[in-house]
C-alpha positions in Angstrom: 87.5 68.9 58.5 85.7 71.9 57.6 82.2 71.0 56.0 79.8 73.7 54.3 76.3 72.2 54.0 74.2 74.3 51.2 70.3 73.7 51.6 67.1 75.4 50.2 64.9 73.6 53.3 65.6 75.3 56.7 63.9 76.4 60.0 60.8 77.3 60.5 60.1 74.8 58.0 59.2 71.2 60.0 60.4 68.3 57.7 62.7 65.4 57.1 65.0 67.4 55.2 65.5 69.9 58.2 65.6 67.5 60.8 68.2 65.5 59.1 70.1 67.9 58.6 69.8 69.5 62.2 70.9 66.2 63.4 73.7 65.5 61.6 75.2 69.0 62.0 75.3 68.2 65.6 76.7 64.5 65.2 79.2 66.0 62.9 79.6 68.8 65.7 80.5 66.2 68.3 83.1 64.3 65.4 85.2 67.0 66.1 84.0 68.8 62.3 83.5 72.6 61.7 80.2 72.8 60.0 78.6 76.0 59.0 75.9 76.0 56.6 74.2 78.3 53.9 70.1 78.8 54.4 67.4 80.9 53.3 67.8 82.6 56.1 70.5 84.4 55.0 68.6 85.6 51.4 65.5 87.6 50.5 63.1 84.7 49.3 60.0 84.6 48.2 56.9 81.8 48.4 57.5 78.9 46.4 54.3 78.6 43.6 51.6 76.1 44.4 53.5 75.8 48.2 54.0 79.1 49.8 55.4 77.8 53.1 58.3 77.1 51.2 60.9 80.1 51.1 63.2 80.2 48.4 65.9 82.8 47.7 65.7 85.8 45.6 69.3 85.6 42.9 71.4 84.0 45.8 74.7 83.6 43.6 76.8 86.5 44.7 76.4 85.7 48.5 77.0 82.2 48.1 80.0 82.5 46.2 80.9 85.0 48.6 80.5 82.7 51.8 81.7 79.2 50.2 85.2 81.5 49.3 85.2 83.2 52.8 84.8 79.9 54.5 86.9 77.8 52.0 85.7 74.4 53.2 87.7 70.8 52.7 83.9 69.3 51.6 80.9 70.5 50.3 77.5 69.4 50.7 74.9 70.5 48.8 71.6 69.0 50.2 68.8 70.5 47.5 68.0 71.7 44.4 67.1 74.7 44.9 68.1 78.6 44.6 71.0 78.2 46.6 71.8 74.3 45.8 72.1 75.6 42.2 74.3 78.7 43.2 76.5 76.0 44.8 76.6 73.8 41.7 78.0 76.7 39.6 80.2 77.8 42.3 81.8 74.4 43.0 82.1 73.6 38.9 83.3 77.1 38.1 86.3 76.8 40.5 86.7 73.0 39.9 86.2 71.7 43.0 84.3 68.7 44.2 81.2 68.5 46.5 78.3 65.5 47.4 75.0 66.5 46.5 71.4 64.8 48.8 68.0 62.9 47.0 66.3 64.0 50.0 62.6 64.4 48.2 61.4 62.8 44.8 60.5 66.2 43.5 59.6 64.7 39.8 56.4 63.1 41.3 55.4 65.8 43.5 55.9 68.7 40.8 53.9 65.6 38.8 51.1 65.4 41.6 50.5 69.7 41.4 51.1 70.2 37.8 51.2 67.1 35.9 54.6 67.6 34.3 56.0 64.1 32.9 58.3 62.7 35.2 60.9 61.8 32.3 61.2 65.7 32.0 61.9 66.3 35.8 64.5 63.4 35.9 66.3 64.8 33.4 66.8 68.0 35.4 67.8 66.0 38.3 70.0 63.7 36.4 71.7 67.3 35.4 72.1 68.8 38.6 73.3 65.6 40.3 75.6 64.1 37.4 79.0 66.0 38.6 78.6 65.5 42.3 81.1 62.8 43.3 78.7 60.8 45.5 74.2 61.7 45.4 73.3 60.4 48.8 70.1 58.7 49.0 68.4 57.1 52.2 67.7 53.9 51.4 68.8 50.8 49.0 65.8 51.0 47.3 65.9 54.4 46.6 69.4 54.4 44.9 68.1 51.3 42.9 65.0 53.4 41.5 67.7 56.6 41.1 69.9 54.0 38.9 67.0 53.2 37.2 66.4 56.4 35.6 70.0 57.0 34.6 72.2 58.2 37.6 75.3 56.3 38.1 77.1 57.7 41.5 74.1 57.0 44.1 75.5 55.8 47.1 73.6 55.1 50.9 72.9 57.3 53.6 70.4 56.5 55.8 68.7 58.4 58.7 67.6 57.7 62.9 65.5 58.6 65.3 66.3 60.2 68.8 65.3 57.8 71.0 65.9 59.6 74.1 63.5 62.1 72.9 60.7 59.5 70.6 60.3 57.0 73.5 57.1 55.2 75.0 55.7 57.0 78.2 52.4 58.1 79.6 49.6 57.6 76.0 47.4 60.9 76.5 43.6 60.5 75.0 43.6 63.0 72.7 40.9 64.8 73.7 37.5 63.2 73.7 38.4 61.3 70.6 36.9 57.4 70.1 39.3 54.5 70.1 41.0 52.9 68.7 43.5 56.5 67.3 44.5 56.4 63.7 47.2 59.2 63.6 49.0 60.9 60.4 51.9 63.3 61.5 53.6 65.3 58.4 52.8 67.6 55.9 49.3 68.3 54.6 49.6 68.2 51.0 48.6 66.6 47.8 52.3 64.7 47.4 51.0 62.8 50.5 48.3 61.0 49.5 46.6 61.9 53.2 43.0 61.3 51.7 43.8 57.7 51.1 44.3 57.6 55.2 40.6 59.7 55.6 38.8 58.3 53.1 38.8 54.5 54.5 36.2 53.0 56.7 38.0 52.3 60.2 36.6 51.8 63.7 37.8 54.3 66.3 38.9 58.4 65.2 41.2 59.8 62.7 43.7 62.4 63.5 45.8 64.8 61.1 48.9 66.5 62.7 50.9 69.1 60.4 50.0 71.7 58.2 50.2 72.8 54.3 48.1 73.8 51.3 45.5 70.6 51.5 44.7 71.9 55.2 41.4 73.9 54.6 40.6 71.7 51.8 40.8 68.5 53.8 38.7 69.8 56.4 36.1 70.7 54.9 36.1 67.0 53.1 36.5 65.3 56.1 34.7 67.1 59.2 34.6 64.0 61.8 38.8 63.8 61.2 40.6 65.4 64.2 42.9 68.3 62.7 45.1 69.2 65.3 47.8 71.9 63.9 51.2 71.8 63.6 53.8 71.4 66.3 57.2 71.5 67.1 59.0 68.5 67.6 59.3 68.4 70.6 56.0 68.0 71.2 55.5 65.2 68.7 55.8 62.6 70.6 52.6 62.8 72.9 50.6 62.4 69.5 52.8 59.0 68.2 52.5 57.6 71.4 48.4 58.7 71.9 48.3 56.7 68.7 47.1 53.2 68.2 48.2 52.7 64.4 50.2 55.2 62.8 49.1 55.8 59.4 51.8 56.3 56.8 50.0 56.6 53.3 52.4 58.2 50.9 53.4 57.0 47.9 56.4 59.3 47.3 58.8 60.0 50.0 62.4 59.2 50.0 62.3 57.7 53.7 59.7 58.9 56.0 61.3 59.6 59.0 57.9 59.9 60.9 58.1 56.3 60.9 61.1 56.2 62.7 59.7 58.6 65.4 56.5 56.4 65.8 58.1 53.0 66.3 60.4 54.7 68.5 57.8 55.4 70.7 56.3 52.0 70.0 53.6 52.8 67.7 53.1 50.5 65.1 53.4 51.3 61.4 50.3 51.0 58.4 51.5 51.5 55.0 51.4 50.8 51.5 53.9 48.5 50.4 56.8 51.0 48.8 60.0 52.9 49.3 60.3 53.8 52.4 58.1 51.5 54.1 59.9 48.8 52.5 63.5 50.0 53.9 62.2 51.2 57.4 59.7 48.6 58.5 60.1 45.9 55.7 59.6 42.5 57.4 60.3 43.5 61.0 57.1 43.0 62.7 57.0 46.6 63.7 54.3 47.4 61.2 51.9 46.2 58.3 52.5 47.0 55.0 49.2 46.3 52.4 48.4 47.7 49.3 44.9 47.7 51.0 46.0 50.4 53.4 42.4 49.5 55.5 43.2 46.3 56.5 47.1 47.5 57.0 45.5 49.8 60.0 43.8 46.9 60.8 46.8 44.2 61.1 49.3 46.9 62.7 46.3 47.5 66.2 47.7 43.9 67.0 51.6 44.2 67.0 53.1 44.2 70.3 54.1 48.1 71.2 57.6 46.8 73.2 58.8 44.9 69.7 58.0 47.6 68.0 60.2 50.0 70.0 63.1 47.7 69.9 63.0 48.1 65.9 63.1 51.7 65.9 66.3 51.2 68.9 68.6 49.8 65.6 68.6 53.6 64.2 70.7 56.0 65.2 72.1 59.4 63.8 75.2 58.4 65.1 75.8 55.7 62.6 74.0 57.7 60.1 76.1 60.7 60.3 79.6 58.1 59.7 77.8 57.2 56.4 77.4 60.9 55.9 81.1 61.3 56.9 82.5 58.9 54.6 80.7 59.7 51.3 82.2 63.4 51.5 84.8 64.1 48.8 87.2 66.6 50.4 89.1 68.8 48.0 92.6 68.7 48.5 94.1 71.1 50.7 96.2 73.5 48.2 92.8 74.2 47.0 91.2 75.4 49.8 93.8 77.4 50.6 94.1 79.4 47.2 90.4 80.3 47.4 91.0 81.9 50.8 94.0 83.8 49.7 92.2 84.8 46.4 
């Protein structure tokens, strides 16, 4: 099958939305799919307001119309809603095809967090750009339940993995001259976070920050006896999870958290807040401590046994992920395909 994938997150950015979809481009890859995808990359973009590590692309219509046409795909995927996930939209609607769109990021409480817009207003947005797509992925149960909750009626599941072969215990560095017991966050540094709720509590030990964003300068100044250490590439990732005694997971907000995956994976034990996310990923597995009082969370999770922990991460894998990926796509039938690349 010939797949497009449309998405407004790509390289260099370092998230969950580009490392899922890296993933399942090479699971689908090794299915025996052609995939090719439409990026930034390929557009002029410019910084997105409040966020301007975010690219997003400068009146991308003509060029996606353009490639979707050239490449006439059986299925379309359109991952965000973004620049070019809205040039998709029209695309697919204006030439009546159908395509699966993603809920990769609950956008109407981080635009909510920077600017205070009422989430009823941003759901309605999403409920419009999401209502024709024949199946709106989501990555966990509870996330399509919430989704259902505020109106959308075609939410199916699609949940993520970790590589284990690369997320694995091994050799814990010290992390510099750092005290234990390690408290390590690993994501974005911004407000849609909730990272001070981590920095702000009273724990034995250090406190580490790995990642970057807008509440970097801000958070160090707040917080001068937390470790900042940068951001790094992926690969390099795992030195930190495993260095870390607790990971520390305090949003309220995200989708999935696939940082949680990559900790337990290499046996690090989870501290959360009781919600989506948390609740799908660690739930009532042992390999972490969920609290609303995140302090004694970080407290609970120092005692869980590292080697149980890793065998919880050990039931994900992008492999089963990307065949729930596989089987929500809505290919168009064939006839269609081929009058768009004879038109």
């Amino acid at each position: 099958m010939r797949i497009m994938i449309v998405t407004d997150a790509w390289r260099p950015q370092v998230n969950g939305v580009v490392r899922t979809l890296t993933e399942t481009t090479r699971e689908l890859s090794e299915l025996g799919h052609t995939v090719e995808m439409i990026t930034p990359l390929d557009f002029r973009t410019f910084p997105c307001p409040t966020y301007p590590d975010i690219r997003l692309s400068w009146r991308p219509y003509a060029r996606v119309a353009a490639t979707l046409k050239a490449f006439a795909p059986d299925a379309i995927h359109i991952a965000t809603e973004g620049p070019l996930g809205l040039a998709a939209r029209r695309w697919c609607m204006a030439n009546q095809l159908r395509f699966t769109t993603a809920y990769h990021t609950r956008f109407p409480e981080y635009i909510h967090a920077r600017v205070r817009l009422p989430l009823s207003a941003s759901y309605a947005f999403m409920r419009w750009f999401h209502g024709p797509s024949a199946a709106v992925m989501a990555p966990t149960p509870s996330i399509k339940s919430a989704l259902e909750g505020w109106g959308f009626n075609n939410v199916v599941v699609w949940s993520r993995g970790v590589n284990t072969d690369l997320f694995c215990p091994g050799e814990r560095d010290r992390l510099d001259d750092s005290v234990p017991p390690r408290f390590v966050y690993i994501g974005r540094v911004a407000v849609e976070k909730n990272i001070e709720a981590f920095l702000q509590l009273d724990l034995p030990g250090s406190k580490w920050v790995v990642g970057d964003g807008p509440q970097m300068e801000l958070l160090k100044r707040r917080y001068p006896n937390v470790w900042f250490a940068g951001v790094y590439p992926q690969a390099e990732l795992a030195r930190f999870y495993r260095a870390a005694d607790v990971f520390v997971f305090p949003s309220l907000t995200d989708t999935f958290g696939l940082v949680l995956l990559e900790a337990m994976a290499c046996g690090t034990p989870v501290a959360a807040f009781p919600v989506a996310g948390p609740l799908d990923v660690v739930a009532d597995s042992g390999a972490g401590a969920l609290n609303q009082d995140l302090r004694q969370a970080c407290l609970d999770a120092m005692h869980i046994d590292r080697c149980h922990v890793r065998r919880h991460a050990e039931r994900f894998s992008w492999a089963a992920a990307t065949r729930q990926f596989e089987a929500h796509l809505c290919p168009n039938p064939p006839r269609m395909s081929a009058q768009l690349s004879a038109a």
